[in-house]
Structure formats: C-alpha cells, structure tokens
N, C-alpha and C positions, 0 to 999 in steps of 0.2 A: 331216778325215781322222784315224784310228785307226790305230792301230800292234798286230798282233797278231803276237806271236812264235812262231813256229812251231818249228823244227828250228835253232835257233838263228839265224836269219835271220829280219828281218819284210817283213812283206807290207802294201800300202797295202791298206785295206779301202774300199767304199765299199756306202751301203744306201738301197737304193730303199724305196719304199711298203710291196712287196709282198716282197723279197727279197734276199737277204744277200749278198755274192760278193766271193771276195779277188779281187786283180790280182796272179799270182804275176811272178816274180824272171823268169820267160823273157815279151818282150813281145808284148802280143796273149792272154795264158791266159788262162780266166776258171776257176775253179774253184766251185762250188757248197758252200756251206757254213751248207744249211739245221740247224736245231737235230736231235740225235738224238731227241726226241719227235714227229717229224714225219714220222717215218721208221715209225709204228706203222702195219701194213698197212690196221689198221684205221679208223685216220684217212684214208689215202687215198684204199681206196676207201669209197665211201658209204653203195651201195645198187645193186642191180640194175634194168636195166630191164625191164620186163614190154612194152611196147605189142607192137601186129600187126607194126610192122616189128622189134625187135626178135628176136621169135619167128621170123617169116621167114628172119632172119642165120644163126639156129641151123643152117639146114643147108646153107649155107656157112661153117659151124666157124669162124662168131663169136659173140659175147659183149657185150652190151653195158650198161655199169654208170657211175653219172656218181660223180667225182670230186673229189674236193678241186681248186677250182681251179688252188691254186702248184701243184701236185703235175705233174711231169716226165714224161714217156713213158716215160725208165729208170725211176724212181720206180714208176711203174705197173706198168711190166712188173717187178718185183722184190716186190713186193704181193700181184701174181694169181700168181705162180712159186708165191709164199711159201704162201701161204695154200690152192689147190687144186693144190699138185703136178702142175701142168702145164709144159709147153713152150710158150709165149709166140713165135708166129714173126711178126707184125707190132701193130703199135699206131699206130689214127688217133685224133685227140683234136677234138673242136668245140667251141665256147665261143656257146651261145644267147644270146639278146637277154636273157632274164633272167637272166641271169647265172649258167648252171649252165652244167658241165663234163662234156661225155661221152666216154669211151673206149670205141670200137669193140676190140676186143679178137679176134686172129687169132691162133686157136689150130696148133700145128703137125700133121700126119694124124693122127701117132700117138695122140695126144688126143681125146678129144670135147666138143663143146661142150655134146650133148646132155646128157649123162650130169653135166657142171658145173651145167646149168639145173636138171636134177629134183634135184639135191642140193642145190642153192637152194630147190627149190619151186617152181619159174617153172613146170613142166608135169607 
C-alpha cells in the first residue's frame, strides 16, 4: 500500500494490472485516478466502425467506434462530446473475443449521427 496526499489528508491507493483507484476517506468510494494523458480524446477513441450493421444503427442515431479498452463509458462519452460537438444520450460498450472494445454511441434527436458519419467519411 502507497500513501498519496491529497488535500492534506491521504488515501490508501491500491493498483490492479489494468487500473489505478484510491479508496477515499468515506467507506465503500472508489475514485478513478487514471493519468491525465489518458484522458486525450484521441487515445480513447480509436477508429470508427464502417460494417452493414454499423451503417444500419446510423438511422437509429447511433455511432459505432471501438475504443481504448480501460477507457470508461463517462470517459467515452466526454471524447465524442469533446471532439464532435454532440449530445451524448446513452453509451453500450462490448469487449469481443479478440480483445477489441466497441462503444455503440446514442446520439441525443437533436444531433445526427448521420451528418457525424459523412464528416468521418463512413458514407
């Protein structure tokens, strides 16, 4: 165990394989305390998906792009905010056998997913 000082008070730390997390001062929190380079939109998401079903989603104003696996569903959704000036109203995430990371990505009415696809290139 590590000892990190925060606001003058410390907090037990402990670190899995994949991920970093204090145990704050009230019991039961877990807080996320990935590095701030991980936080670059562009590391999290990776790349768009093009297949037949992807395309399909599009007009049910979704999106679908695989991701950095650590990467969070807030994570996610604070990426596609960030980077296509949308409204973000749900986020499903899948973890394939080969070990890639997909986020179906539900855009809010006001938005289109179309209009995100052609500014990707997808159509």
């Amino acid at each position: 165990m590590v000892f990190v000082v925060g606001v003058g008070v410390p907090a037990l730390t402990w670190q899995a394989d994949t991920a970093h997390r204090v145990v704050s001062e009230k019991k039961g929190e877990w807080l996320n305390v990935r590095g701030k380079n991980n936080t670059d939109p562009a590391k999290i998401l990776l790349h768009p998906v093009g297949t037949e079903k992807a395309v399909r989603l599009l007009d049910q104003n979704k999106v679908v792009f695989v991701v950095d696996r650590r990467a969070n569903k807030h994570e996610i959704k604070e990426a596609f905010q960030s980077l296509f000036d949308v409204k973000v109203q749900k986020i499903n995430t899948e973890i394939l056998r080969e070990g890639v990371k997909k986020a179906y990505i539900k855009l809010h009415a006001d938005d289109s997913a179309i209009e995100v696809a052609t500014n990707l290139g997808l159509l």
